[in-house]
PyMOL Python script that loads the backbone (N, CA, C, O; Angstrom):
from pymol import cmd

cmd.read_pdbstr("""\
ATOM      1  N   UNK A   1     110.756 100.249  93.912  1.00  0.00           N
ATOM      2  CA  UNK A   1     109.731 101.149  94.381  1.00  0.00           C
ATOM      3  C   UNK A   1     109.534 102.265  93.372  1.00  0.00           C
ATOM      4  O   UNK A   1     110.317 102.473  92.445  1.00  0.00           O
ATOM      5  N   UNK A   2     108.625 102.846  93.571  1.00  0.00           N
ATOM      6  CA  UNK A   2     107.871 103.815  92.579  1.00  0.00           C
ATOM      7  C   UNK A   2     107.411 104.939  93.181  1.00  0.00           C
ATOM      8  O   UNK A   2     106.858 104.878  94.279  1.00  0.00           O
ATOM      9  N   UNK A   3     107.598 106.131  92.498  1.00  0.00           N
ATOM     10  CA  UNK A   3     106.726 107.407  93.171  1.00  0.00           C
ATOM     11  C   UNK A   3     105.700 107.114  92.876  1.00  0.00           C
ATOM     12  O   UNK A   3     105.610 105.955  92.472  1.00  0.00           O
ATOM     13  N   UNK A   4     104.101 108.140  92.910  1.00  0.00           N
ATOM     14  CA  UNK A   4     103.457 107.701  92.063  1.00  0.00           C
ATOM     15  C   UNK A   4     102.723 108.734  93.364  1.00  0.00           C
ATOM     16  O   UNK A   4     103.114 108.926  94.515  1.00  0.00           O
ATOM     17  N   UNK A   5     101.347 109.351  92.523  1.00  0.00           N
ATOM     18  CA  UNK A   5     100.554 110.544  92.830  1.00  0.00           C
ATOM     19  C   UNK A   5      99.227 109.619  93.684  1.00  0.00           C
ATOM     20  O   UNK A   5      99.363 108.439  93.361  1.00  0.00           O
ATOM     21  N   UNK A   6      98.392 109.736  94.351  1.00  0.00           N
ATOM     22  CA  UNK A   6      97.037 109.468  94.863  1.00  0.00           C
ATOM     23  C   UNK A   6      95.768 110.265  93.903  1.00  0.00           C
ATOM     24  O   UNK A   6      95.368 111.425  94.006  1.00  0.00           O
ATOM     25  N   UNK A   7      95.343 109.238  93.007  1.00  0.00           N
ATOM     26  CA  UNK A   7      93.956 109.897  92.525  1.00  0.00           C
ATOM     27  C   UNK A   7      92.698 109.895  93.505  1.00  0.00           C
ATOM     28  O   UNK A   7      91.955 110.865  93.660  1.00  0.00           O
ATOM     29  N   UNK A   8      92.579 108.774  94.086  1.00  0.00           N
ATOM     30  CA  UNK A   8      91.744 108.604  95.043  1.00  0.00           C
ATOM     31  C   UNK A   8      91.224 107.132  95.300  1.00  0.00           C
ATOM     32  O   UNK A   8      91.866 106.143  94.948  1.00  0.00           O
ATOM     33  N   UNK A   9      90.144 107.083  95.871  1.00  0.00           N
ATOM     34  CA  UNK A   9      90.006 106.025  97.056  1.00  0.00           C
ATOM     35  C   UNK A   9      89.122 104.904  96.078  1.00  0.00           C
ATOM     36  O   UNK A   9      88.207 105.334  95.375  1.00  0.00           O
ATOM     37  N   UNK A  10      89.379 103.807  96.088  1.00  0.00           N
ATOM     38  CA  UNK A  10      88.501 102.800  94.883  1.00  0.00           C
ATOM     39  C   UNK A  10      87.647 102.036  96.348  1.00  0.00           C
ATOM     40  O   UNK A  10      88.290 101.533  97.269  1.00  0.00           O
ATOM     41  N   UNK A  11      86.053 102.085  96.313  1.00  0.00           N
ATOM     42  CA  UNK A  11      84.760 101.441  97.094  1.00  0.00           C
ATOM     43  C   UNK A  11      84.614 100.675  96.414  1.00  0.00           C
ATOM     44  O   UNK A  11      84.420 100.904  95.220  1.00  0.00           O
ATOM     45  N   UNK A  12      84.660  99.238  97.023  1.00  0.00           N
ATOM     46  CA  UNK A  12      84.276  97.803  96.309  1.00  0.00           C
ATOM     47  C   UNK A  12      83.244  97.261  97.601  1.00  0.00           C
ATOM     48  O   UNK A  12      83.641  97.122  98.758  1.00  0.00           O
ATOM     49  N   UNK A  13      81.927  97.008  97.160  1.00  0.00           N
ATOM     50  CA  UNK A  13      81.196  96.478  98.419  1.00  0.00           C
ATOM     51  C   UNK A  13      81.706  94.442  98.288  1.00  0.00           C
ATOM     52  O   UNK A  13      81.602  93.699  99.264  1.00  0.00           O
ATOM     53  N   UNK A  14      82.104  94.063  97.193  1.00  0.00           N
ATOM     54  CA  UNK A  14      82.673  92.812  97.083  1.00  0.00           C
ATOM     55  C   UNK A  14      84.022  92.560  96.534  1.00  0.00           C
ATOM     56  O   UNK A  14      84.275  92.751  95.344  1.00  0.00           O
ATOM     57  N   UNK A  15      84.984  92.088  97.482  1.00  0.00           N
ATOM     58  CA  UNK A  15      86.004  91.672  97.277  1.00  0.00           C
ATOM     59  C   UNK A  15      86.891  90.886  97.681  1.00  0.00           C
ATOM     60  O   UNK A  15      87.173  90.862  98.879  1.00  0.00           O
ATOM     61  N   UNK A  16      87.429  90.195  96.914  1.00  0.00           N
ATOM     62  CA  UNK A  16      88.418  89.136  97.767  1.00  0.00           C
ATOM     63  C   UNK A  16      88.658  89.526  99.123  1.00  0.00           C
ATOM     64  O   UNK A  16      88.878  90.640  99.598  1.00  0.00           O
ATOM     65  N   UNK A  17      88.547  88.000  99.841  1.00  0.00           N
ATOM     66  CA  UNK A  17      88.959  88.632 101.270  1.00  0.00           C
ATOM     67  C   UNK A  17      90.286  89.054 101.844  1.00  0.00           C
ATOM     68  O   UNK A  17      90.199  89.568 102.959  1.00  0.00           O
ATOM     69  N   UNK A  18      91.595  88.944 101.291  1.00  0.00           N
ATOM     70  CA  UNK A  18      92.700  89.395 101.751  1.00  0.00           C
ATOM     71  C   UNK A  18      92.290  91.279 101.240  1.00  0.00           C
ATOM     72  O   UNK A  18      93.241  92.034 101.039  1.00  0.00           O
ATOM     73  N   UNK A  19      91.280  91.641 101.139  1.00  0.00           N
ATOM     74  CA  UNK A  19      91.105  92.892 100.767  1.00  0.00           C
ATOM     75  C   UNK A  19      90.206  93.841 101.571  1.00  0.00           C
ATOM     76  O   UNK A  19      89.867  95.024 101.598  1.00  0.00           O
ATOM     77  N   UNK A  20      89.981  92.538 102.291  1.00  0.00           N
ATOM     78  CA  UNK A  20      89.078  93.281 104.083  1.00  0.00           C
ATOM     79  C   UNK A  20      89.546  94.388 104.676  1.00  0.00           C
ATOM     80  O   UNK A  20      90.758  94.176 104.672  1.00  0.00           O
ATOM     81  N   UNK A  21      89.381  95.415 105.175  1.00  0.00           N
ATOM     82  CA  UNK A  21      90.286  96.013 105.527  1.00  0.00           C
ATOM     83  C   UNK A  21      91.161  97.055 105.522  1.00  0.00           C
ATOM     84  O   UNK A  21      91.511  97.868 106.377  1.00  0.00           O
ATOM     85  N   UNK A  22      91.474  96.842 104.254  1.00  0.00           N
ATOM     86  CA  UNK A  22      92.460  97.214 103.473  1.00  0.00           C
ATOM     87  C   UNK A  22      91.975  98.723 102.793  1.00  0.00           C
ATOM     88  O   UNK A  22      91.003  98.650 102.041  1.00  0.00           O
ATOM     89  N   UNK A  23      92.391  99.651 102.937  1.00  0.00           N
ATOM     90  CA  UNK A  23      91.873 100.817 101.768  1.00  0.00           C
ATOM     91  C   UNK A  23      92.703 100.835 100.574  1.00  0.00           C
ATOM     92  O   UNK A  23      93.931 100.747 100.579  1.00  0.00           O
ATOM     93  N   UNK A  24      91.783 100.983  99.306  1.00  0.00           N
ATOM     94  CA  UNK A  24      92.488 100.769  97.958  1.00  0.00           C
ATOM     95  C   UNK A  24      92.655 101.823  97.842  1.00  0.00           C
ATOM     96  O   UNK A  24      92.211 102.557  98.725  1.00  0.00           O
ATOM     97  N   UNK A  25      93.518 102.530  96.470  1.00  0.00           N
ATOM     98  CA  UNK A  25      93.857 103.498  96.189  1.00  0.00           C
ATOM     99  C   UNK A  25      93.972 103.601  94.540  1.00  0.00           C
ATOM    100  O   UNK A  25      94.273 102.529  94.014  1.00  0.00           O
ATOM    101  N   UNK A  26      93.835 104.396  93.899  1.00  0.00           N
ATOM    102  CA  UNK A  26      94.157 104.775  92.418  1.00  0.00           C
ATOM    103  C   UNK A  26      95.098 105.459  92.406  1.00  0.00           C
ATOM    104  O   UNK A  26      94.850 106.659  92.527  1.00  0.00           O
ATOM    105  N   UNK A  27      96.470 105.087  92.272  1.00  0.00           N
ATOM    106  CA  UNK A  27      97.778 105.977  92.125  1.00  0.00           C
ATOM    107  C   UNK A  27      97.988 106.170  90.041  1.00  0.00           C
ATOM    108  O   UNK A  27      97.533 105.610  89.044  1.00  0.00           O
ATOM    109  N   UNK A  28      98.776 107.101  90.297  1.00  0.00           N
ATOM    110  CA  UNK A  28      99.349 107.719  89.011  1.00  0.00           C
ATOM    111  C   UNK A  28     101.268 107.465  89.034  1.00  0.00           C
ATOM    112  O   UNK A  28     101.770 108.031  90.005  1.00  0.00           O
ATOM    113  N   UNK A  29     101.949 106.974  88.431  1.00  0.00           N
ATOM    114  CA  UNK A  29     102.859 107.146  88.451  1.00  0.00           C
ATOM    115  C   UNK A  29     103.494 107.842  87.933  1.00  0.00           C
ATOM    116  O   UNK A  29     103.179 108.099  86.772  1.00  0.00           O
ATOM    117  N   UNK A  30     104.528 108.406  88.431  1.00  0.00           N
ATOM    118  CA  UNK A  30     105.387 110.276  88.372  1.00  0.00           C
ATOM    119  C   UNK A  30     106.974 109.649  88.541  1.00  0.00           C
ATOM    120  O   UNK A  30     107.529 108.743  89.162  1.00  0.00           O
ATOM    121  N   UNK A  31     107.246 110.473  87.807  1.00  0.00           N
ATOM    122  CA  UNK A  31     109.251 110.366  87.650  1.00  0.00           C
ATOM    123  C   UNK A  31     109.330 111.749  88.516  1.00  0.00           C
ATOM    124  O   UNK A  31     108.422 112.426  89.000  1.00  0.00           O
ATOM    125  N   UNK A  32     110.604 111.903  88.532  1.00  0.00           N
ATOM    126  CA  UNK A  32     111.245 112.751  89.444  1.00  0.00           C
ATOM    127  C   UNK A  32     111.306 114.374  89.589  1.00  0.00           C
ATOM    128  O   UNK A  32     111.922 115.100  90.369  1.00  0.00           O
ATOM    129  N   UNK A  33     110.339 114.660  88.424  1.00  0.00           N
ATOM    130  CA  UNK A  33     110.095 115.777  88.032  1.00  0.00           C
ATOM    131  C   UNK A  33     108.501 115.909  88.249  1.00  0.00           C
ATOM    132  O   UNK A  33     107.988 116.901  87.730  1.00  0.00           O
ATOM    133  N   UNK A  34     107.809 115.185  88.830  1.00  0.00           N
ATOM    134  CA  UNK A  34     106.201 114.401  89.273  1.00  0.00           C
ATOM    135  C   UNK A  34     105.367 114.539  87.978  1.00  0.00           C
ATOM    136  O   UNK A  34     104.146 114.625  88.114  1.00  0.00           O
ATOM    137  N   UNK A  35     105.924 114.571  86.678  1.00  0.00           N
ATOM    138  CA  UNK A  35     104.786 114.315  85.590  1.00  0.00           C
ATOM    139  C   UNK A  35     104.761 113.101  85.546  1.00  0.00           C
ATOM    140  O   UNK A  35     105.726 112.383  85.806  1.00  0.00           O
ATOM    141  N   UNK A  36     103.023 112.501  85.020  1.00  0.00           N
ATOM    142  CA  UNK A  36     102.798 111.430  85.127  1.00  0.00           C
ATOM    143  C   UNK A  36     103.471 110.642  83.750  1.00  0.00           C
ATOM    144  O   UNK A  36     103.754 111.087  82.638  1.00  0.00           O
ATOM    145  N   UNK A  37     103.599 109.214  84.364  1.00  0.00           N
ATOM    146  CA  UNK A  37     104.527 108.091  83.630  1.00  0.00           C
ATOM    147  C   UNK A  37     103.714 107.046  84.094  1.00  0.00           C
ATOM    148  O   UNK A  37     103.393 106.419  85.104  1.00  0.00           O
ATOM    149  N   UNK A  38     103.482 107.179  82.570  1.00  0.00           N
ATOM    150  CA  UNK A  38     102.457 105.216  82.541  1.00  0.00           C
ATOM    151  C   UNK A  38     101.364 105.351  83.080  1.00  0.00           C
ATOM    152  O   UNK A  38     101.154 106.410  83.671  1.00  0.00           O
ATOM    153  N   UNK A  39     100.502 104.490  83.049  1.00  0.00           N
ATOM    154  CA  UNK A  39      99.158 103.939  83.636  1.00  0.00           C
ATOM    155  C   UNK A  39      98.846 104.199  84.715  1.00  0.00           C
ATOM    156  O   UNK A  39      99.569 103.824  85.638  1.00  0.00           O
ATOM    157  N   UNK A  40      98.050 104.692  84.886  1.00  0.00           N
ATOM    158  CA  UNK A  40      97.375 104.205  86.565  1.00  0.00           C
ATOM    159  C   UNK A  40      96.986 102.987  87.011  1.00  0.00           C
ATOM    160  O   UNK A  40      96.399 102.103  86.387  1.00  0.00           O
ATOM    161  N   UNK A  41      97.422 103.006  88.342  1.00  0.00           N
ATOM    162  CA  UNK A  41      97.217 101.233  88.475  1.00  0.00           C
ATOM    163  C   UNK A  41      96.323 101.394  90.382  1.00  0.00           C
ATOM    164  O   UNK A  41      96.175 102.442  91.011  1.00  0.00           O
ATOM    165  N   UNK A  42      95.976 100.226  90.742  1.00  0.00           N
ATOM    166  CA  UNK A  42      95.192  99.851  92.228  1.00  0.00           C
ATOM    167  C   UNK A  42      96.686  99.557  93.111  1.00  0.00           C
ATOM    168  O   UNK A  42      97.684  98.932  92.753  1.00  0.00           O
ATOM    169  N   UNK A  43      96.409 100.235  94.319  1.00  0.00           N
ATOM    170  CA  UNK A  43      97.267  99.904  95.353  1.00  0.00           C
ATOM    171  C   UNK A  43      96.802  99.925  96.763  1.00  0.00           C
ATOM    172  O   UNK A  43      95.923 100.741  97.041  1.00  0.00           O
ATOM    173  N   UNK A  44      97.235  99.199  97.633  1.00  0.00           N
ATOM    174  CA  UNK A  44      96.599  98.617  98.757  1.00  0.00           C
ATOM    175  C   UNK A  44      97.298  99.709  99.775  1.00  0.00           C
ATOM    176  O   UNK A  44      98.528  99.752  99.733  1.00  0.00           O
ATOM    177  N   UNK A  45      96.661 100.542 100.632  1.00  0.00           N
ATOM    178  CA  UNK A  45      97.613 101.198 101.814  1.00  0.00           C
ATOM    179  C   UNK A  45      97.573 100.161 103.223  1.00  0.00           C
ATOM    180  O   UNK A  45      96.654  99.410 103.550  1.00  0.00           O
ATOM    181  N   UNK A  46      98.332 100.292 103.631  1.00  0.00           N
ATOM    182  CA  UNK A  46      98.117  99.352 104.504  1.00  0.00           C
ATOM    183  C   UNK A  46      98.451  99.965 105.970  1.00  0.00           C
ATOM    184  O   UNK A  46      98.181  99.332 106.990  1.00  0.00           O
ATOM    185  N   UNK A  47      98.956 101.028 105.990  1.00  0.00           N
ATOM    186  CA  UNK A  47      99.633 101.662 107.183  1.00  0.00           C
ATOM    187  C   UNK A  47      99.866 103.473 107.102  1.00  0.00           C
ATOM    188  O   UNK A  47      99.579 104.355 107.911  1.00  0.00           O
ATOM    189  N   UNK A  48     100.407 103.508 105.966  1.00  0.00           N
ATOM    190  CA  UNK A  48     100.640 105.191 105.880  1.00  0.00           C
ATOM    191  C   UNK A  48      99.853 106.456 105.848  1.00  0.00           C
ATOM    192  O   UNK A  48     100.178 107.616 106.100  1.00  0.00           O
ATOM    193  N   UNK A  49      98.316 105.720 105.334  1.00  0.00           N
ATOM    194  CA  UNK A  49      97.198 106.977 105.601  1.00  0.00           C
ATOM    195  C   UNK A  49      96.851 108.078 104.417  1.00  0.00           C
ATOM    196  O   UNK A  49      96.232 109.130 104.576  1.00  0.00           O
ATOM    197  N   UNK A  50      97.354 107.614 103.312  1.00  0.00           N
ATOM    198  CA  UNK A  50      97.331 108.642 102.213  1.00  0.00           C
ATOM    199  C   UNK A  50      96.240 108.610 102.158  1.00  0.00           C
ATOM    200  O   UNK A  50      95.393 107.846 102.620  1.00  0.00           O
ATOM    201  N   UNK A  51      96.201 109.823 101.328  1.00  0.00           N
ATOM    202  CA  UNK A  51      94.948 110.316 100.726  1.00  0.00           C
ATOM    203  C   UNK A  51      95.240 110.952  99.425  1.00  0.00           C
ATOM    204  O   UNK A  51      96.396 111.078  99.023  1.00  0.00           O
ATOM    205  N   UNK A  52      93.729 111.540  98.454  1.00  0.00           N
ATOM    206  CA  UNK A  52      93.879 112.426  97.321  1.00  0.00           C
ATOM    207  C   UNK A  52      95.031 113.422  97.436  1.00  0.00           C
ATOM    208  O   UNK A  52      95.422 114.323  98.179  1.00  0.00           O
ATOM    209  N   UNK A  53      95.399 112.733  96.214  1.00  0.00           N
ATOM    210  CA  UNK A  53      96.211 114.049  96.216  1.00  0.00           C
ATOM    211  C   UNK A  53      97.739 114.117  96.882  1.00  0.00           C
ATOM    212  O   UNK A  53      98.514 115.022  96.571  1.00  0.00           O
ATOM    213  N   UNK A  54      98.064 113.152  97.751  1.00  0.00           N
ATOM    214  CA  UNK A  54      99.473 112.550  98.322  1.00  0.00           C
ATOM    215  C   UNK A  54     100.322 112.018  97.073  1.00  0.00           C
ATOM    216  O   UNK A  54      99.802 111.669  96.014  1.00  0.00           O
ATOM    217  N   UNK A  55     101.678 112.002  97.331  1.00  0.00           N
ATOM    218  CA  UNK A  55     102.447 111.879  96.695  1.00  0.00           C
ATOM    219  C   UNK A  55     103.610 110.464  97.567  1.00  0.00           C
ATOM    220  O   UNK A  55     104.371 110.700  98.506  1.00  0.00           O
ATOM    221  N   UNK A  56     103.477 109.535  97.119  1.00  0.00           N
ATOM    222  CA  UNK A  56     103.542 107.887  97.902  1.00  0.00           C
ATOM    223  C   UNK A  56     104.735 107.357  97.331  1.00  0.00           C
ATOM    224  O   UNK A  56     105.042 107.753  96.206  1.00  0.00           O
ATOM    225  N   UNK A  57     105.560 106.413  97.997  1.00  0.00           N
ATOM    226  CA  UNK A  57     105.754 105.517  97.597  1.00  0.00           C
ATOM    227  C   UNK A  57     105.518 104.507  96.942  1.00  0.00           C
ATOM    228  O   UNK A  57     104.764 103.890  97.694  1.00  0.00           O
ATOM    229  N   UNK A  58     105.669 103.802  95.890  1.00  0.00           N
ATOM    230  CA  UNK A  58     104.578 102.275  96.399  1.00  0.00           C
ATOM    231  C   UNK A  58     105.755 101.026  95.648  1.00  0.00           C
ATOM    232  O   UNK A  58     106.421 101.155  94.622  1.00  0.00           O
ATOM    233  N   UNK A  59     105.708 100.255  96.269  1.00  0.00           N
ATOM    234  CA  UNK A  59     106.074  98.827  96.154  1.00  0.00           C
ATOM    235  C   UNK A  59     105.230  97.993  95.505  1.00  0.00           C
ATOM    236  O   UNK A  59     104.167  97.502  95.887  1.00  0.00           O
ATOM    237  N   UNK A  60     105.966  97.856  94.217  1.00  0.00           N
ATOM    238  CA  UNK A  60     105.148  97.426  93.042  1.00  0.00           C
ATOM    239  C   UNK A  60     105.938  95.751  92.998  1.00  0.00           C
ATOM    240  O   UNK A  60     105.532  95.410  91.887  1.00  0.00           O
ATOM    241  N   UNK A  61     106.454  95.014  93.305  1.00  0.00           N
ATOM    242  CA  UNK A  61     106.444  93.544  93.476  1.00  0.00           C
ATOM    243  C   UNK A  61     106.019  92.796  94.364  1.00  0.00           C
ATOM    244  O   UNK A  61     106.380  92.750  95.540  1.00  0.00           O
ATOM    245  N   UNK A  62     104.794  91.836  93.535  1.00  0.00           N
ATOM    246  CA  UNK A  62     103.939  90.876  94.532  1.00  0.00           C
ATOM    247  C   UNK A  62     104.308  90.211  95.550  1.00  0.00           C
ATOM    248  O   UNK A  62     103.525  89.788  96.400  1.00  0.00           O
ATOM    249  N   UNK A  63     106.010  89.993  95.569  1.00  0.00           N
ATOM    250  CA  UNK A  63     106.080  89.145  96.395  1.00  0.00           C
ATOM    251  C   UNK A  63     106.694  89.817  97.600  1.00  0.00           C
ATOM    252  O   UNK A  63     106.693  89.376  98.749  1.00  0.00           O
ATOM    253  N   UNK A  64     107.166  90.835  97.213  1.00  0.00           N
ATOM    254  CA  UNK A  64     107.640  91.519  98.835  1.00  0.00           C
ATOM    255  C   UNK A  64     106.216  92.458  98.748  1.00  0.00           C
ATOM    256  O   UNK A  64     106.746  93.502  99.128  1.00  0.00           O
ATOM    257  N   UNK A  65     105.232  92.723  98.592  1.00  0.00           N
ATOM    258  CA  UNK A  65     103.850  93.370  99.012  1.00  0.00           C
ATOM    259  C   UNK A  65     103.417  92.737  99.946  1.00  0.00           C
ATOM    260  O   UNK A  65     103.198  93.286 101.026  1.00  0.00           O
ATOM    261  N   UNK A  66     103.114  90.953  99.656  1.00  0.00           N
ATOM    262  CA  UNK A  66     102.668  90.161 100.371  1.00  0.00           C
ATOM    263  C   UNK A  66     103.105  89.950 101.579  1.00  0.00           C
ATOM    264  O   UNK A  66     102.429  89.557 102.530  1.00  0.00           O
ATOM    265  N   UNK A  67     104.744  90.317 101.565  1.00  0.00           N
ATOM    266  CA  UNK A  67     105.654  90.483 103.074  1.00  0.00           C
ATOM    267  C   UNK A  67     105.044  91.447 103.458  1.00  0.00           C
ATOM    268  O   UNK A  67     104.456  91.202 104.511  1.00  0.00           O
ATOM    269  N   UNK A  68     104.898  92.486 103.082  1.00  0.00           N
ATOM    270  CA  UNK A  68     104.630  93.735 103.615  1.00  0.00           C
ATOM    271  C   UNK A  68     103.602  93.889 104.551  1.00  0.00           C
ATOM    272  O   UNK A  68     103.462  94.488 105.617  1.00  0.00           O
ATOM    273  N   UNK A  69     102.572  92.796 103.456  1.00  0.00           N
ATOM    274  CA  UNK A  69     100.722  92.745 104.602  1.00  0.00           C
ATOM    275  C   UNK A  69     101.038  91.396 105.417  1.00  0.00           C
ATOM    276  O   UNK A  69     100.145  91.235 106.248  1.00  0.00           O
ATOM    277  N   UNK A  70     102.081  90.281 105.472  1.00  0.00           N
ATOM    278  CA  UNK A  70     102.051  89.145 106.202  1.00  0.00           C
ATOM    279  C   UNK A  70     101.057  88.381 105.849  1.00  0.00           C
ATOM    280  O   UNK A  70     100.389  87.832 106.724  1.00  0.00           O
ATOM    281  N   UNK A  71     100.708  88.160 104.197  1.00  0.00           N
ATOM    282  CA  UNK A  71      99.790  87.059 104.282  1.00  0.00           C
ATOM    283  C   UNK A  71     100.112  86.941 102.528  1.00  0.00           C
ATOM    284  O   UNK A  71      99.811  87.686 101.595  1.00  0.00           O
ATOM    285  N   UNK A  72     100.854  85.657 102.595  1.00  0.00           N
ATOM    286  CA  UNK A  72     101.751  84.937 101.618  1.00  0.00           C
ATOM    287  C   UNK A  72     101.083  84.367 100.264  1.00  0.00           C
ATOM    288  O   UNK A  72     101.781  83.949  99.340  1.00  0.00           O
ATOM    289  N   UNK A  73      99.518  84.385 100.218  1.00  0.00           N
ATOM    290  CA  UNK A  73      98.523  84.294  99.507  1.00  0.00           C
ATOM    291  C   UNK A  73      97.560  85.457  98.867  1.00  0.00           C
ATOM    292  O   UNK A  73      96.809  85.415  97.892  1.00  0.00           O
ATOM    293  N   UNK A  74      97.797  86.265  99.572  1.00  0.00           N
ATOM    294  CA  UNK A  74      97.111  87.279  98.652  1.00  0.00           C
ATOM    295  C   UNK A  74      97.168  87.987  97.550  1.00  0.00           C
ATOM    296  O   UNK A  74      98.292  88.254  97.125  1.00  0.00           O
ATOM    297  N   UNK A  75      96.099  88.420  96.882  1.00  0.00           N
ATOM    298  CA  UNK A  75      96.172  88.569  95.341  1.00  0.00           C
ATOM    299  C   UNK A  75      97.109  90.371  95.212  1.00  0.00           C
ATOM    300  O   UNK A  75      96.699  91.350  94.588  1.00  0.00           O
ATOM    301  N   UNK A  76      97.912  90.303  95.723  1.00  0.00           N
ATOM    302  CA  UNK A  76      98.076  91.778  96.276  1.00  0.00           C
ATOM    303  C   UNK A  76      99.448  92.207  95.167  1.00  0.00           C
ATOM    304  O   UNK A  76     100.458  91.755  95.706  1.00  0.00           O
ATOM    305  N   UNK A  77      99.763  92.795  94.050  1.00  0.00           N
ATOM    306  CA  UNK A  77     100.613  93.172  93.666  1.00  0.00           C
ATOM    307  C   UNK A  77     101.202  94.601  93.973  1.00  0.00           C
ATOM    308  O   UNK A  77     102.249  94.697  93.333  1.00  0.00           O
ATOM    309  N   UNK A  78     100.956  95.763  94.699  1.00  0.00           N
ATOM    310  CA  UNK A  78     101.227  97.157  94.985  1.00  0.00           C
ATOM    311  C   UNK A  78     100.718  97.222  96.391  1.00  0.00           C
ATOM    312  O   UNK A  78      99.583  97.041  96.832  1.00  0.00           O
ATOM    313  N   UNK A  79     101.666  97.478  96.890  1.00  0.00           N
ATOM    314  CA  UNK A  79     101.206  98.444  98.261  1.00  0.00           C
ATOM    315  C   UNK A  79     102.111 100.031  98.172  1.00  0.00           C
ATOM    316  O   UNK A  79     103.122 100.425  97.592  1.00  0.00           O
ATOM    317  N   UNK A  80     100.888 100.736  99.287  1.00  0.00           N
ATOM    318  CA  UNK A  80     101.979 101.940  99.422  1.00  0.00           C
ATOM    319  C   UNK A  80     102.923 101.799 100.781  1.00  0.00           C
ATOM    320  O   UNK A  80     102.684 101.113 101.775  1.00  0.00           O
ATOM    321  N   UNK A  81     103.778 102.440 100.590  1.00  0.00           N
ATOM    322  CA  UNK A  81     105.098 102.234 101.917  1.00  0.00           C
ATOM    323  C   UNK A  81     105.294 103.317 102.596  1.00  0.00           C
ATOM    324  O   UNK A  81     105.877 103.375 103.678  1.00  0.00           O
ATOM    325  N   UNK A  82     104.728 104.387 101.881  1.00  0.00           N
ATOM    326  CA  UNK A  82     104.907 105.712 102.808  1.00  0.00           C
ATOM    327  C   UNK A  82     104.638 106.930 102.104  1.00  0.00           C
ATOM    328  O   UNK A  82     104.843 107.003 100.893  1.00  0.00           O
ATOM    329  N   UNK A  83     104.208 107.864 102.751  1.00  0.00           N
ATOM    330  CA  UNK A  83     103.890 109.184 101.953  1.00  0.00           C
ATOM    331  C   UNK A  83     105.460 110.210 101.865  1.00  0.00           C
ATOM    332  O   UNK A  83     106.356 110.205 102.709  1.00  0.00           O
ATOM    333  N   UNK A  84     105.427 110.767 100.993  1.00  0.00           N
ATOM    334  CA  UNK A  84     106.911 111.729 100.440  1.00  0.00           C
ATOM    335  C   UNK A  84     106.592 112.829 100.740  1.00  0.00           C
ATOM    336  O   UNK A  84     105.755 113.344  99.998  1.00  0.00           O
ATOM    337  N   UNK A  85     107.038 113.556 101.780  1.00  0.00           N
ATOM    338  CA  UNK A  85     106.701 114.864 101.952  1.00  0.00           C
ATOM    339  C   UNK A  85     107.987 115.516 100.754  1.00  0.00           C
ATOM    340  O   UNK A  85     107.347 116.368 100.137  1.00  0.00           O
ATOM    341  N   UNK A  86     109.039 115.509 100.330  1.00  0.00           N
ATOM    342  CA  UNK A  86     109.692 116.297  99.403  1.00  0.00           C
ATOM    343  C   UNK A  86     110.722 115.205  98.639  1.00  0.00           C
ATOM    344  O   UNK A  86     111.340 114.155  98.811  1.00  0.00           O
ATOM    345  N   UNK A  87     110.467 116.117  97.800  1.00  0.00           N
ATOM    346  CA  UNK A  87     111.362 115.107  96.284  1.00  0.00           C
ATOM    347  C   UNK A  87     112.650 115.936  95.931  1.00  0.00           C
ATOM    348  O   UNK A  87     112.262 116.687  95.037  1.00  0.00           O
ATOM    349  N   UNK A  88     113.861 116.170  96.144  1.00  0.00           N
ATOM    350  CA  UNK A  88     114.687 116.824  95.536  1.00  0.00           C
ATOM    351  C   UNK A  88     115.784 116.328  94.252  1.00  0.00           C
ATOM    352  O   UNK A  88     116.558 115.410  94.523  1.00  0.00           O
ATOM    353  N   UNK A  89     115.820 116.786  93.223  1.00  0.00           N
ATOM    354  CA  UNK A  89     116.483 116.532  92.268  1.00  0.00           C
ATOM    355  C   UNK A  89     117.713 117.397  92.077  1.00  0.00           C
ATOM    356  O   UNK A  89     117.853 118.618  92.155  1.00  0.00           O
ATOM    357  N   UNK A  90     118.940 115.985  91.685  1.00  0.00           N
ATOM    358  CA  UNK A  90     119.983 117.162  91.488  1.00  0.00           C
ATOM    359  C   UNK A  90     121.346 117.062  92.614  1.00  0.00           C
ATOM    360  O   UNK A  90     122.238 117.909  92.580  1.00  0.00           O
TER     361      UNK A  90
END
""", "prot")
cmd.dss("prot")
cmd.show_as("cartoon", "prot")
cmd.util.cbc("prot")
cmd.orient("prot")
């Protein structure tokens, strides 16, 4: 799993259908000190409700993501797992 920041919300009027549903997200990934690390990448929320600007979990392997949404076919590599209200280091 990965920290990783909420840039905001990605609108697709066409998309695969395991993506019905689903609100995408543009995360940033952050180390433990929350400066950003690496790329921004697409992530699927599926339950937790983030928004701009949240500071997430996310579960970055396809194959437990796909556990995560219960559907063993989808093109789904990232979901988020939960929002972080505090990070302590140390």
């Amino acid at each position: 799993m990965n920290l990783a920041r909420v840039l905001g919300p990605v609108v697709a009027t066409e998309k695969h259908p395991s993506f019905v549903g689903l609100k995408l997200l543009v995360v940033q990934p952050v180390d433990e000190l929350l400066a950003n690390l690496g790329k921004s990448f697409l992530a699927v929320d599926h339950t937790s409700g983030a928004g701009q600007g949240d500071l997430v979990l996310v579960l970055t392997e396809g194959g437990g993501s796909r556990q995560v949404l219960g559907d063993k076919a989808a093109p789904i590599r990232a979901v988020i797992v939960g929002v972080v209200d505090q990070v302590t280091v140390g």
